[in-house]
C-alpha positions in Angstrom: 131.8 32.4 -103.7 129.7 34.9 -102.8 126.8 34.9 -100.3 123.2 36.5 -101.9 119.9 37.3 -99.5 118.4 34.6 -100.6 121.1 32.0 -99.9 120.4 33.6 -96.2 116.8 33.4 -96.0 117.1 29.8 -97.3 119.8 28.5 -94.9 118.6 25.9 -92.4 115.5 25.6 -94.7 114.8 22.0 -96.3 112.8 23.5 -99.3 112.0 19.6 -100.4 110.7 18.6 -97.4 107.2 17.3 -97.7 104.6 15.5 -95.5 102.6 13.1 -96.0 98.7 13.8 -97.5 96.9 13.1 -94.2 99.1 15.0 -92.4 99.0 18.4 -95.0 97.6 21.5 -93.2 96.6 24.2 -95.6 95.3 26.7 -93.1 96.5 30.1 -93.5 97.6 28.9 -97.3 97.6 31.6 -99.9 98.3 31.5 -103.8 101.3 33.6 -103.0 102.8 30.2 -101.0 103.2 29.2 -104.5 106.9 30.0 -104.2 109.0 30.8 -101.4 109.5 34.4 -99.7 111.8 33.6 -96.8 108.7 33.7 -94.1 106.3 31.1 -95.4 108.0 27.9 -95.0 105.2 26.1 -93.4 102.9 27.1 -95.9 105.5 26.1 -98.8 106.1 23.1 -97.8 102.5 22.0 -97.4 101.4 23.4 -100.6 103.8 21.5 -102.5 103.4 18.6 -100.3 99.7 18.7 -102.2 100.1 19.9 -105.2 102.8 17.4 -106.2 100.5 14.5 -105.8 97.2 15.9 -107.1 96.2 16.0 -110.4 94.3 18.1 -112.5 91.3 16.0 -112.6 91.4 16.2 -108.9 91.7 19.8 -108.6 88.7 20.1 -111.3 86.4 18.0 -109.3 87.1 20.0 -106.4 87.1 22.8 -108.6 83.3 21.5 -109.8 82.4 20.7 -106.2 82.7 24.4 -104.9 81.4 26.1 -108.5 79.6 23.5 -110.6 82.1 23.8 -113.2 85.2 22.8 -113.9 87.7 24.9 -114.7 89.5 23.2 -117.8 89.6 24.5 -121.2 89.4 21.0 -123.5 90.5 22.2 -126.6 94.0 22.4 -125.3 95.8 19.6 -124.5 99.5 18.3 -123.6 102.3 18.1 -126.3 104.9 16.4 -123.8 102.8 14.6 -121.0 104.5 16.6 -118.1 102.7 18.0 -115.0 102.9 21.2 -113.9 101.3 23.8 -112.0 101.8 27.6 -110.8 100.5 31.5 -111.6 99.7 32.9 -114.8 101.5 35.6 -116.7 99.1 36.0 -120.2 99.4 37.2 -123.6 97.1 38.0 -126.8 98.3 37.9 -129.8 98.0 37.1 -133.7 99.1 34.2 -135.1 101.0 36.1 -137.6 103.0 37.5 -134.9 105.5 35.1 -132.4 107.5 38.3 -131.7 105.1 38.6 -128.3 106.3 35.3 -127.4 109.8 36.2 -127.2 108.8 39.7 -125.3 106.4 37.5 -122.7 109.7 35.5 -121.9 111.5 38.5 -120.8 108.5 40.1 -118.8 107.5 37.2 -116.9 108.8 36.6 -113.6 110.7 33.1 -112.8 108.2 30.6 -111.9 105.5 31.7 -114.1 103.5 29.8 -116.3 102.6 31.9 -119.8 99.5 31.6 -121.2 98.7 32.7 -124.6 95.3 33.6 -126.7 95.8 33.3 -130.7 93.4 34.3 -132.7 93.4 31.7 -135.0 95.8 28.0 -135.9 97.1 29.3 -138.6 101.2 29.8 -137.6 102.8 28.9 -134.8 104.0 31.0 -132.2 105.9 28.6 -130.1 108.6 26.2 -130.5 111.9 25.1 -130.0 114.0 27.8 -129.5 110.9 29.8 -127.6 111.1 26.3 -125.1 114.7 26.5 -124.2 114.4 30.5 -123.8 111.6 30.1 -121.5 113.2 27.3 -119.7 116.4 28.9 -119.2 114.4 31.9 -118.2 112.8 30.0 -115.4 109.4 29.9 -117.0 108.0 26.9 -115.6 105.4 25.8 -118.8 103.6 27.6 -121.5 100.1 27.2 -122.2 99.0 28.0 -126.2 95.3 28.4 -127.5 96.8 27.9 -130.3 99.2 26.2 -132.4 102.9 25.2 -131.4 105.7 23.8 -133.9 108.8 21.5 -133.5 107.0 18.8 -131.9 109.8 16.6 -132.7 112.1 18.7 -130.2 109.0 19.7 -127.4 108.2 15.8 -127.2 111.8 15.9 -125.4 112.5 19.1 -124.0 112.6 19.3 -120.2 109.7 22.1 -120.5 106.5 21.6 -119.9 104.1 22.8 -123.8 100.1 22.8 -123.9 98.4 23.5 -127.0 95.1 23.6 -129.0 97.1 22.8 -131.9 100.4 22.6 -134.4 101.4 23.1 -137.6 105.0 23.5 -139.3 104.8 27.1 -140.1 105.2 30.6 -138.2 104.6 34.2 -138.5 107.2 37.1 -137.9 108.5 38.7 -134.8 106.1 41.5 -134.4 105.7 42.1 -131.1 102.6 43.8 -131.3 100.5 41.4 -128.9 99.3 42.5 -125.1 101.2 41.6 -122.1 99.6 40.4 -118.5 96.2 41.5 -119.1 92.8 39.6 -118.5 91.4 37.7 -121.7 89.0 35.3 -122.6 88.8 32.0 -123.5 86.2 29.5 -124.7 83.5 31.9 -122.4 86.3 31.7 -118.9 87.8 35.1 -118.1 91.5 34.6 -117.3 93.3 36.9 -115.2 97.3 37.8 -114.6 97.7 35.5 -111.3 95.4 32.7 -111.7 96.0 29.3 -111.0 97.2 26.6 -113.1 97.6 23.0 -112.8 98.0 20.6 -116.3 99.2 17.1 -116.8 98.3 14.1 -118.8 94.9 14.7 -118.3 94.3 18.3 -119.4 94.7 21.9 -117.7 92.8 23.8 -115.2 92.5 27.0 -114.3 91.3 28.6 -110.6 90.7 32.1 -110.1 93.5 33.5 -107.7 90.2 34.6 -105.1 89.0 30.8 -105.6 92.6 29.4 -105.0 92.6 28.5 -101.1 89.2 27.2 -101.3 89.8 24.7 -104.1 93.2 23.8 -102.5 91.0 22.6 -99.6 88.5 20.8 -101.6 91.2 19.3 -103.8 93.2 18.0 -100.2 89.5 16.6 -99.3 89.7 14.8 -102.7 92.5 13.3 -102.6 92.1 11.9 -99.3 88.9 10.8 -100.1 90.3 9.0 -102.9 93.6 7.5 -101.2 90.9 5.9 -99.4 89.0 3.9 -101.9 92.4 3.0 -103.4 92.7 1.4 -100.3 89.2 0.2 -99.9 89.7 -1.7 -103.5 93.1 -3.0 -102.6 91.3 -4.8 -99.5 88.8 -6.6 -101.9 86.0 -4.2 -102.1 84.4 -3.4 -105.7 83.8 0.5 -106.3 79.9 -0.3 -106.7 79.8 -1.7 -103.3 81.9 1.2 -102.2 79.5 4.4 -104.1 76.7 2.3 -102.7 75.6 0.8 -106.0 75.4 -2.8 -104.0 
């Protein structure tokens, strides 16, 4: 068996470490610690260490707290209840046209989330067979304002689908949508390299020049909230604890 770079840069490196949420340092943290180079172990390791036990409506308040708004988009929701969280790679296209899904597949880079704009519910332009492509692809989710078919497969598939909608039908392979370039949704501008984070609850999305900030906030929050958890579990009400008593 062969040896590769990145087997090198990787040796000696316990990429699943992680620390506990008091202990998480996020200084010098960057979106680009969203997946590992070979030099940013540190910063890796406490990213994840975060962002696998916040949640979106965490990272929205701290979102809200920095802003005063809130980052999600409500209209789309989760198909399969699974969380995930990572950069966006986007597309615009027609409904008539799930061609541009198959090209966004290829184009994107492993670890990418795809997030697409349809102009209307009326096909799908995701799926089954788009899921396992994706998945295989190393996409990590895809995000649809719009609609998505096969829910009877995507309620199982180990691939994490949002969408605004589905519906049994689809268009043709076009191809003719755009590829990684800023749209618009619901009034928020979305660019190539934003921040995601959807579960359960929803999706948000952080601009990449906002990322650091509301990773900090959303750190505060959780700690803040670990806290009452603790607070309630000693026998304290959350009135007496937001000072309502």
């Amino acid at each position: 068996m062969s040896i590769s770079p990145k087997d090198v840069l990787n040796k000696n490196k316990n990429l699943n470490k992680r620390i506990a949420v008091g202990k998480i340092n996020l200084k010098n943290v960057s979106i680009d610690d969203l997946k590992y180079n070979g030099k940013n172990y540190d910063e890796y390791i406490n990213l994840m260490s975060l962002l696998e036990v916040v949640s979106a409506c965490q990272v929205s308040d701290a979102y809200n707290g920095i802003t005063k708004r809130s980052g999600t988009i409500q209209s789309i929701k989760p198909v399969n209840n699974q969380k995930v969280f990572g950069s966006i790679f986007t597309a615009e296209t027609s409904s008539d046209d799930w061609g541009t899904s198959a090209l966004a597949i290829d184009e994107a880079s492993e670890g990418d989330i795809l997030f697409f704009k349809v102009d209307s519910e009326d096909k799908a332009i995701w799926g089954e067979l788009a899921s396992t492509c994706a998945r295989d692809n190393g996409i990590k989710a895809t995000v649809i304002y719009g609609s998505a078919r096969d829910f009877d497969a995507l309620l199982h598939i180990d691939f994490p689908v949002f969408a605004s909608n589905f519906c049994p039908n689809a268009g043709s392979a076009l191809g003719l949508g755009t590829l990684n370039e800023s749209i618009e949704v619901e009034g928020m501008k979305i660019n190539p390299g934003d921040f995601f984070i959807g579960d359960e609850s929803g999706i948000v999305v952080i601009p990449q020049e906002l990322f650091t900030k509301t990773m900090l906030a959303a750190l505060d929050v959780k700690v803040k909230e670990s806290k009452i958890i603790n607070d309630i579990s000693n026998g304290r009400t959350l009135a007496e604890i937001v000072g309502l008593k």
